[in-house]
C-alpha positions as CSV (number, residue, x, y, z in Angstrom):
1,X,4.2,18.5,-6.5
2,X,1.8,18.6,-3.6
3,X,-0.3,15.1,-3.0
4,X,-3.7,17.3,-3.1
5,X,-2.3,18.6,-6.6
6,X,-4.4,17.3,-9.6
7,X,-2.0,17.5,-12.6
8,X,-3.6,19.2,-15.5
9,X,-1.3,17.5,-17.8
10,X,-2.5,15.8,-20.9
11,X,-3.2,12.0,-20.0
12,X,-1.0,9.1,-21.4
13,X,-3.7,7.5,-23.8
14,X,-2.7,4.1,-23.6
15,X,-2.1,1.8,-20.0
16,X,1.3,0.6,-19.3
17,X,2.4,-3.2,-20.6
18,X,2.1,-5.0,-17.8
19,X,2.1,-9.0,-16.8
20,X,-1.4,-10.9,-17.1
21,X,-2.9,-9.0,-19.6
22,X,-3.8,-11.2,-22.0
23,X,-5.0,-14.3,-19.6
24,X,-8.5,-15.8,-19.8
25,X,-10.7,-17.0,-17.3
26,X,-13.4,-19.6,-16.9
27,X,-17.0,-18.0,-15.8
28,X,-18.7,-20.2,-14.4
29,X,-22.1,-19.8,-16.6
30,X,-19.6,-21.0,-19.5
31,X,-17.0,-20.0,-22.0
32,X,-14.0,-17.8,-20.7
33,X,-13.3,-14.1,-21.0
34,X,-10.3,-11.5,-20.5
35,X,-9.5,-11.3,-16.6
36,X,-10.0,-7.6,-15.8
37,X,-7.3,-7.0,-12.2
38,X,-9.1,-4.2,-10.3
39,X,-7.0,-4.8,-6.9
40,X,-4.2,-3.3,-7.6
41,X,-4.6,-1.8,-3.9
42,X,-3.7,-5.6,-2.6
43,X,-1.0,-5.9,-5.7
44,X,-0.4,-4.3,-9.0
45,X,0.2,-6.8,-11.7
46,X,4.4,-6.5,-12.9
47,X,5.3,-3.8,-15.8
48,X,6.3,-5.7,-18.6
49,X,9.7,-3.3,-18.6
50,X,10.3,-4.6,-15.1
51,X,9.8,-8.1,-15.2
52,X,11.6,-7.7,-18.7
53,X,14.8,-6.1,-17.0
54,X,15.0,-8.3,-14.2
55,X,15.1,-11.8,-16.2
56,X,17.5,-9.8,-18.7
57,X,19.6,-9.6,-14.9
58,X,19.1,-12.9,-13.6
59,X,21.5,-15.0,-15.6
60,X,24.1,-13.0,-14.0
61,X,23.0,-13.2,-10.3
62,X,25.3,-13.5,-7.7
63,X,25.9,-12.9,-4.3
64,X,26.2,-9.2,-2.8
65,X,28.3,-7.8,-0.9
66,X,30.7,-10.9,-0.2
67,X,32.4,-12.5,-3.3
68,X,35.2,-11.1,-5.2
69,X,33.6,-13.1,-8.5
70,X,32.5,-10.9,-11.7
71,X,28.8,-12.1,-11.2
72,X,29.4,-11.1,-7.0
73,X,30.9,-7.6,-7.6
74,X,28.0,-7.0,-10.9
75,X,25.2,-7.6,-8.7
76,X,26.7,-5.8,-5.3
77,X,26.8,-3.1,-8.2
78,X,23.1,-3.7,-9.5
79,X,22.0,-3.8,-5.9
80,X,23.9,-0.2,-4.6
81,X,23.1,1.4,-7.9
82,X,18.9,0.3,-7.2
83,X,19.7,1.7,-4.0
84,X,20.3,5.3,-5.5
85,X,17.9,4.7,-7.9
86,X,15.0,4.5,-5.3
87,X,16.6,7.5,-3.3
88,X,16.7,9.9,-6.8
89,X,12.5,8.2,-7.2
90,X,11.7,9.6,-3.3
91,X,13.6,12.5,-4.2
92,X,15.8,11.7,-0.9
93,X,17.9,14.2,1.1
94,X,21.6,13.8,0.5
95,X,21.9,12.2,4.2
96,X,19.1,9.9,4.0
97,X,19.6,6.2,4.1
98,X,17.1,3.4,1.7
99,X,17.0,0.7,3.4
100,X,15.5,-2.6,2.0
101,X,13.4,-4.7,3.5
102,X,10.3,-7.0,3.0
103,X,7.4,-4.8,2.7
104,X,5.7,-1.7,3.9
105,X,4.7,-3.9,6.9
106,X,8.6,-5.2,7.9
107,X,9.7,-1.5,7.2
108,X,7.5,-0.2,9.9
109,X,8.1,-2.6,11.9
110,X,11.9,-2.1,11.4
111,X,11.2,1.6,13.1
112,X,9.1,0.4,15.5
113,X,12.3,-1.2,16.5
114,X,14.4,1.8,16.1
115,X,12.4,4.1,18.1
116,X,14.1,5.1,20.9
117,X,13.2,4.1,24.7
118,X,9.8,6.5,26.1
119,X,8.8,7.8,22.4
120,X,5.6,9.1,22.1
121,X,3.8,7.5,19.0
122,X,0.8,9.3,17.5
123,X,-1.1,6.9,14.9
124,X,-4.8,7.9,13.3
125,X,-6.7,5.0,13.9
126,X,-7.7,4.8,10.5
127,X,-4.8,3.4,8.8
128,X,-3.6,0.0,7.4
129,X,-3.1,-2.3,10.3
130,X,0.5,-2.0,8.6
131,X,0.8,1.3,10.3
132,X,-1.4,0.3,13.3
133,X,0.1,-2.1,14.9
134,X,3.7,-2.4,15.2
135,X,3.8,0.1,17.9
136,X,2.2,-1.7,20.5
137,X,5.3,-4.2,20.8
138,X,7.6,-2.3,21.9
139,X,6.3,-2.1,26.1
140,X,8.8,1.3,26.4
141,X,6.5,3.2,23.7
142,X,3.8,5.0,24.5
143,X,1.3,5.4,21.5
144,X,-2.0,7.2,21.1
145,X,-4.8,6.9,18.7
146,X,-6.3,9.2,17.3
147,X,-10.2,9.5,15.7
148,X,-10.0,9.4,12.3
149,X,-10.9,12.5,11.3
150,X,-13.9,13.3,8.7
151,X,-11.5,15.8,6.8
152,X,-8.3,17.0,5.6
153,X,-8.2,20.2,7.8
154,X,-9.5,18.3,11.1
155,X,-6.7,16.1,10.5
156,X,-4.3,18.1,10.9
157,X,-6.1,20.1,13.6
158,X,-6.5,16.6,15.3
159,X,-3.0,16.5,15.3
160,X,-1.9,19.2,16.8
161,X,-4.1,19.2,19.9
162,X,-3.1,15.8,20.5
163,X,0.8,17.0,19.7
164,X,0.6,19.9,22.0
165,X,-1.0,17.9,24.9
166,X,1.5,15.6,25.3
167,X,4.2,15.6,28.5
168,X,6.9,15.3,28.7
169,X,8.1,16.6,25.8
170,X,10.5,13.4,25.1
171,X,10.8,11.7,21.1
172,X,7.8,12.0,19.3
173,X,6.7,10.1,16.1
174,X,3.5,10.2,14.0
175,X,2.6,7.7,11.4
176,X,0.4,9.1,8.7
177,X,-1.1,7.3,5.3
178,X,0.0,9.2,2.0
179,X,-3.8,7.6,0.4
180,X,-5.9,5.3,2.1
181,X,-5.8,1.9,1.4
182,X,-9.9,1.9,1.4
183,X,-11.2,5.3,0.1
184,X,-8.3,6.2,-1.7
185,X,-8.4,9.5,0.2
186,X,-5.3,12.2,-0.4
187,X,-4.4,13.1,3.0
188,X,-2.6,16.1,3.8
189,X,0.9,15.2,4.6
190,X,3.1,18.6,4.3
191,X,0.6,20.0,6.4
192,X,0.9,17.1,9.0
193,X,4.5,17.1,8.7
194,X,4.7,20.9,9.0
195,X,2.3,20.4,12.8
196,X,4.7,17.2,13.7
197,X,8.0,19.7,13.5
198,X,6.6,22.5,15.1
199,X,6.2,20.3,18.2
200,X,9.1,18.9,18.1
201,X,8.0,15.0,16.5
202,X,9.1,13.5,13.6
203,X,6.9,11.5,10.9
204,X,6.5,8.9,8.9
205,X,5.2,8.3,6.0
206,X,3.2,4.9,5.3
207,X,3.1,5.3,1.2
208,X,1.9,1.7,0.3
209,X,-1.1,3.1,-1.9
210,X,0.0,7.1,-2.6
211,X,3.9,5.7,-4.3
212,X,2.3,3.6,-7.4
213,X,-0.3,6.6,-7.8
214,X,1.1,9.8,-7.1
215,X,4.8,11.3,-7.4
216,X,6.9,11.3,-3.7
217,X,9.3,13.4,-3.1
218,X,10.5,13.5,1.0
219,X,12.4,16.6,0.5
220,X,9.2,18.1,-0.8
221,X,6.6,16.9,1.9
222,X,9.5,17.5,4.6
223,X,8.6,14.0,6.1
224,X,11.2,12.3,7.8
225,X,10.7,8.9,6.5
226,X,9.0,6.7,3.6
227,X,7.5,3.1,3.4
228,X,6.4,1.4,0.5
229,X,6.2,-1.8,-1.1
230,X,7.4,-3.1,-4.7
231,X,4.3,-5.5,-5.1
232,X,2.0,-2.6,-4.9
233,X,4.9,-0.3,-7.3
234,X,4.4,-2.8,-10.6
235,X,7.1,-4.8,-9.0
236,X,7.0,-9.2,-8.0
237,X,6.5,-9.8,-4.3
238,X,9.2,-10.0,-2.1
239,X,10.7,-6.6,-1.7
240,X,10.2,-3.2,0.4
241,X,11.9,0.2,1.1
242,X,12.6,2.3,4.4
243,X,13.9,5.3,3.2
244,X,14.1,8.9,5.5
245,X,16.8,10.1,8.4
246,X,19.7,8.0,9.4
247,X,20.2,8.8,13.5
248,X,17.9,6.4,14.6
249,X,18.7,3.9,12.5
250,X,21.9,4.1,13.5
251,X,22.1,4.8,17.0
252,X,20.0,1.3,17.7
253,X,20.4,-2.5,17.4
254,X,20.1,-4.1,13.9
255,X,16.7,-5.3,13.0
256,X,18.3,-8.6,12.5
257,X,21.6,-9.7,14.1
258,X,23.5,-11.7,12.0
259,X,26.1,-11.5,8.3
260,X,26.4,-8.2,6.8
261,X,25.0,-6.6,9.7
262,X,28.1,-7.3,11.5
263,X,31.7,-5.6,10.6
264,X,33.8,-7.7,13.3
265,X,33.0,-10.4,15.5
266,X,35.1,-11.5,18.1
267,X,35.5,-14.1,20.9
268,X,37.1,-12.4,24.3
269,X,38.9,-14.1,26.9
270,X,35.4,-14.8,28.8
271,X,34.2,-16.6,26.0
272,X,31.7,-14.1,25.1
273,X,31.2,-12.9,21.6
274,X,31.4,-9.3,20.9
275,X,30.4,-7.7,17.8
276,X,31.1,-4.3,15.6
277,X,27.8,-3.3,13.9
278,X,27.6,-1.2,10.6
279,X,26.9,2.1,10.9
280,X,25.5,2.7,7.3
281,X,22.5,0.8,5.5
282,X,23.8,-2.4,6.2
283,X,23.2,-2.0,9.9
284,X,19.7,-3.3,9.2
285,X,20.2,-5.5,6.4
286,X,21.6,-9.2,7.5
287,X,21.7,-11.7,5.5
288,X,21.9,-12.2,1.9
289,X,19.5,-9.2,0.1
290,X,17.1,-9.7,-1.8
291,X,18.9,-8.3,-4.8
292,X,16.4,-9.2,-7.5
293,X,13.4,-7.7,-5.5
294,X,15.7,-4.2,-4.9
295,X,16.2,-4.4,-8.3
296,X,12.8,-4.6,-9.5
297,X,11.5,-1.6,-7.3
298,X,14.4,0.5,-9.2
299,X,13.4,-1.0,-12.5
300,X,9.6,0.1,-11.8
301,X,11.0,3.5,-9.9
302,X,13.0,3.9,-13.7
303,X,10.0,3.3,-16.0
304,X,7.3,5.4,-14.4
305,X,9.4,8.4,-14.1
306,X,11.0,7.4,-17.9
307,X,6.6,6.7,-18.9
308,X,5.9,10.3,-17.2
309,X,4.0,10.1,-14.0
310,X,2.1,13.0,-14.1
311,X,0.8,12.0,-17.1
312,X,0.2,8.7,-15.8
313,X,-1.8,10.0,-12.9
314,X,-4.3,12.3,-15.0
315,X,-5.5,9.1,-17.2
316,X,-5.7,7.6,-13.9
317,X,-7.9,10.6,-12.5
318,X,-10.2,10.6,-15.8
319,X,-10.6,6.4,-15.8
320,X,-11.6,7.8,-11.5
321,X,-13.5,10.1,-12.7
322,X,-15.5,7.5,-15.0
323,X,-16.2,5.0,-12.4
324,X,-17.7,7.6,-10.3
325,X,-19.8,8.8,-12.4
326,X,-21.0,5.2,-13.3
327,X,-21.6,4.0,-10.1
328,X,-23.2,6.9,-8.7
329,X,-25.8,6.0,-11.6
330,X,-26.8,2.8,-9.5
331,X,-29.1,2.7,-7.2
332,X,-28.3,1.6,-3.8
333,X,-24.6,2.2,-4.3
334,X,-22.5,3.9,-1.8
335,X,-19.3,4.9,-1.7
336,X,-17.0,5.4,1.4
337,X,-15.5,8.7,2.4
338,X,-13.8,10.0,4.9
339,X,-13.3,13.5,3.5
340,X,-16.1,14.0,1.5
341,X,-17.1,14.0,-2.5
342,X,-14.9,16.4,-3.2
343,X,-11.6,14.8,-1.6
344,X,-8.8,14.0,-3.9
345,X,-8.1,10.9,-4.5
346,X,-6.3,8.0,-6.0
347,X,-7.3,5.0,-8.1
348,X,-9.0,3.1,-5.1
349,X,-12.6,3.3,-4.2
350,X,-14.7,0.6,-1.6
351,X,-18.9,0.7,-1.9
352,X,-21.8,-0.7,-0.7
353,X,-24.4,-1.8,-2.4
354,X,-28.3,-1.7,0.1
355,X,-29.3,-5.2,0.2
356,X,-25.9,-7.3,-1.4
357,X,-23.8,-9.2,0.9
358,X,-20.6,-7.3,-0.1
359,X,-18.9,-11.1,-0.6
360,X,-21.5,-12.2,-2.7
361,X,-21.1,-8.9,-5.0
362,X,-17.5,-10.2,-5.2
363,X,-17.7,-13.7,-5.9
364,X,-20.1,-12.5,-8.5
365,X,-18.2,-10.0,-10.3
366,X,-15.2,-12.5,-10.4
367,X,-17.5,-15.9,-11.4
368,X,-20.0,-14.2,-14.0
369,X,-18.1,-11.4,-15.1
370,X,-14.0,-12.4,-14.8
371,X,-13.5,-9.1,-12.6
372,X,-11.0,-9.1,-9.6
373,X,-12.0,-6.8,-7.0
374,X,-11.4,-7.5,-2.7
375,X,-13.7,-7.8,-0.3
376,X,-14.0,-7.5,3.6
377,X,-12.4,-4.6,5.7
378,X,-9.0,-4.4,4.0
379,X,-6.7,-4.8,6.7
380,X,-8.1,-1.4,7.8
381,X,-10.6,-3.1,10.2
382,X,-11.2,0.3,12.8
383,X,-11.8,2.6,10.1
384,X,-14.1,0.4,7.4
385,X,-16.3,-0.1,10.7
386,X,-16.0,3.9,11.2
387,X,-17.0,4.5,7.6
388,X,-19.8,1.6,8.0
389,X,-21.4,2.9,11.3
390,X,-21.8,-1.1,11.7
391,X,-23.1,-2.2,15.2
392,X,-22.2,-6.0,15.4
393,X,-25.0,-7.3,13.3
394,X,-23.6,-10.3,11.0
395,X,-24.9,-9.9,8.0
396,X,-27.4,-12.1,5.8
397,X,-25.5,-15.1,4.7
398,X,-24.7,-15.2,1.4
399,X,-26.5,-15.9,-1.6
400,X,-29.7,-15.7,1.0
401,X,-33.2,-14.4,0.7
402,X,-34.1,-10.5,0.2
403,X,-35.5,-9.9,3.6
404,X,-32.4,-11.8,5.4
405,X,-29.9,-9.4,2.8
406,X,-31.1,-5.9,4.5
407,X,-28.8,-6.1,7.5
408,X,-26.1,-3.7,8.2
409,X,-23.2,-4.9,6.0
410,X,-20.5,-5.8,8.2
411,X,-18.1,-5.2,5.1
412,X,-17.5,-3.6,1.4
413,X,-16.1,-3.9,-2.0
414,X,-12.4,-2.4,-3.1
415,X,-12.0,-1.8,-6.9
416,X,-8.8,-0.3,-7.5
417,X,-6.7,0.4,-10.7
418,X,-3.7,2.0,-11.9
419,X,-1.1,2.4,-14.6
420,X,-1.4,-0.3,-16.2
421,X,-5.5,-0.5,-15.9
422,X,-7.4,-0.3,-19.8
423,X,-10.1,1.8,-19.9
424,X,-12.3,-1.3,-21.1
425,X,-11.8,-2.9,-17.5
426,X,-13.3,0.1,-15.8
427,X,-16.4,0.0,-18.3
428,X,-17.1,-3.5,-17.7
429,X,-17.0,-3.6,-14.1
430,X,-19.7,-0.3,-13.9
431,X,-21.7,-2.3,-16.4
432,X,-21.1,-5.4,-14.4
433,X,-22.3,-3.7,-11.3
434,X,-25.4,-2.2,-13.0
435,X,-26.2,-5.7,-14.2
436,X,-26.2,-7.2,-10.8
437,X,-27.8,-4.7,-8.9
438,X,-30.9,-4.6,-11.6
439,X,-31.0,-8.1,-12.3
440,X,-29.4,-10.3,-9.4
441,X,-26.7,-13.1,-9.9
442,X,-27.2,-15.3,-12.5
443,X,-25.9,-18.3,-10.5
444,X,-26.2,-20.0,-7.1
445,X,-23.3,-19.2,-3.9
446,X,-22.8,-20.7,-0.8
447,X,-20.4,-19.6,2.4
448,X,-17.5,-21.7,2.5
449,X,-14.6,-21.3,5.1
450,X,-16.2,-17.6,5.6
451,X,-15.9,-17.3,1.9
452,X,-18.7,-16.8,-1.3
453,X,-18.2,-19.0,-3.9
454,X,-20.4,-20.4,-6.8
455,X,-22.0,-23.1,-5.9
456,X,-21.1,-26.2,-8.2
457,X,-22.4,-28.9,-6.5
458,X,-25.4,-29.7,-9.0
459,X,-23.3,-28.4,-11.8
């Protein structure tokens, strides 16, 4: 399925089970009420299957890869069978390697350090500072930024210019976001990885936010590699993938030098150590896995294909659908967009709202109402400021008077949802938004560390 595709599938009618769903919080004009989780874009809250498979796993934890124990060959077992499991999820080529790592963040920083010497990297400067940034270590890499691009068909003619510019015509990589991390934004990756192969680069795939929304298949899209996260996937922290080709990663040093990287080490006759690396996924793996995170990214991998993703994706596209209708019913609201109203997009939307300090709409929502959302520039500092058109103004402080609050906001709210989102969540937080914007907050804030927060001083 193409990542622009809408499925037209009939929508699961009930959210996912998932961890925290029954706990109550304390507003702070009294009593308590259900917490509503809108950032899943920071990190989804566990599937109850997953957390429920890995405690029915731990018990028999062991090490991997180095006992010869029943509980040491079980969870070498667990941890190569996750390994496939995540491969069949990304719909992986029969030569590709999974690789696990930390995050989204450590796996692109993992090819960062793969890359070989005098590669061209070509990065939009409107992704994630995950995808950003790495680059810029290694001093033999070249990398250039490109505009973010206002839509889907400049992007990939963006692309190209920059891709057919370039000399000499050495290793080439582009980094590309499957969804934005702050609009939510579908971007057009087949057709980027169909201009990075015709001039001879390879691409990456930063899928952070499009993986717990969307279906991704590599062989599909034609990308060369994927990263994602488990905590974003409905999986605990701790755990990440780097999945794609296997010639780079095997043709340079180990991320890490140390056990399990290593198939011999010896000591020559000038004292020096010399060492045999792996050639397969171990190469990049040293040290003792993290076999419990692996195996929660298959768990959560196993139940949204067993749940039905497509069908999880249209309920997530009508409870979309319903929040932008209901904001667009507030005056003053404004919604960030790259692309444009008609873009397709996942479960993750940032606003504005003319004349709220986009910190004090948050520390509201989560004080008066019990609703999680994010504020500030989401890790994604070039492009919020792009989408923004801020010029350096600070913004009124917060909590302060109207004519101090009309400033350029210097950053926005993220709501953001997913499979395991009721529908009651998404109401509340419209009519939560509506309430403020009519009415104001009911209680006092103050900045504190750079931070809104209720002011309890008199309380």
């Amino acid at each position: 399925m193409s990542v622009s595709a809408v499925p037209t599938l009939p929508a699961v009618a009930e959210p996912l089970p998932v961890l925290g769903s029954d706990v109550r919080v304390p507003l702070v004009t009294g009593g308590e009420v259900g917490y509503a989780a809108l950032d899943y874009g920071a990190s989804a809250p566990a599937l109850r299957r997953v957390w429920d498979d890995v405690a029915a796993y731990a018990p028999y934890y062991g090490s991997v890869h180095r006992g010869a124990g029943y509980l040491s060959q079980l969870s070498t077992e667990l941890f190569e069978n996750s390994r496939a499991e995540v491969g069949r999820f990304l719909g992986c080529r029969p030569a590709d390697q999974v690789v696990f790592t930390r995050s989204t963040t450590d796996s692109l920083n993992l090819l960062a350090g793969v890359l070989p010497s005098g590669t061209r990297v070509f990065v939009f400067e409107s992704e994630h500072h995950a995808a950003l940034l790495p680059w810029e270590r290694r001093a033999d890499v070249e990398v250039t930024y490109l505009t973010a691009p206002r839509s889907r068909r400049e992007a990939v003619e963006v692309l190209e210019r920059a891709l057919a510019g370039r000399e000499p015509h050495g290793p080439a990589l582009v980094c590309v976001t499957g969804a934005s991390n702050v609009t939510g934004e579908l971007w057009p990756v087949r057709e980027l990885a169909a201009a990075a192969h015709a001039h001879g680069a390879r691409i990456v795939l930063d899928a952070a936010q499009l993986a717990p929304h969307h279906p991704v298949d590599i062989a599909e899209l034609d990308v060369d590699w994927v990263a994602f996260s488990g905590h974003k996937l409905y999986a605990p922290f701790g755990a990440g993938v780097l999945a794609g080709r296997a010639d780079w990663l095997r043709a340079a040093e180990p991320y890490l030098a140390g056990g399990g990287a290593s198939r011999t080490v010896a000591r020559g006759a000038d004292g020096r150590v010399s060492v045999v690396w792996h050639e397969g996924t171990a190469r990049h793996e040293a040290g003792s896995p993290n076999v419990i995170g692996a195996y929660a990214i298959a768990a959560a991998c196993r139940a949204l294909t067993e749940a039905g993703f497509e069908r999880l994706v249209a309920r997530e596209q009508r409870l979309l659908s319903a929040l932008r209708a209901g904001l667009a019913e507030v005056p003053g609201v404004k919604v960030l967009s790259l692309f444009g109203e008609d873009a397709p997009r996942v479960g993750v939307l940032s606003f504005v709202v003319e004349g709220w300090n986009s910190s004090h709409l948050a520390a509201a929502l989560s004080a008066e109402y019990g609703i999680g959302v994010r504020d500030g520039l989401f890790c994604a500092h070039p492009l919020v400021r792009t989408l923004l058109g801020t010029d350096g103004r600070a913004p009124g402080e917060c909590g302060a008077p109207e004519g101090e609050r009309e400033q350029a906001p210097l950053n926005a709210v993220r709501v953001s949802f997913g499979a395991g989102t009721p529908d009651e969540h998404v109401e509340r937080f419209v009519r939560a938004v509506e309430e403020l914007v009519a009415h104001g907050a009911r209680w006092t804030y103050r900045t504190e560390d750079g931070r809104c927060v209720p002011d309890t001083s008199g309380a």
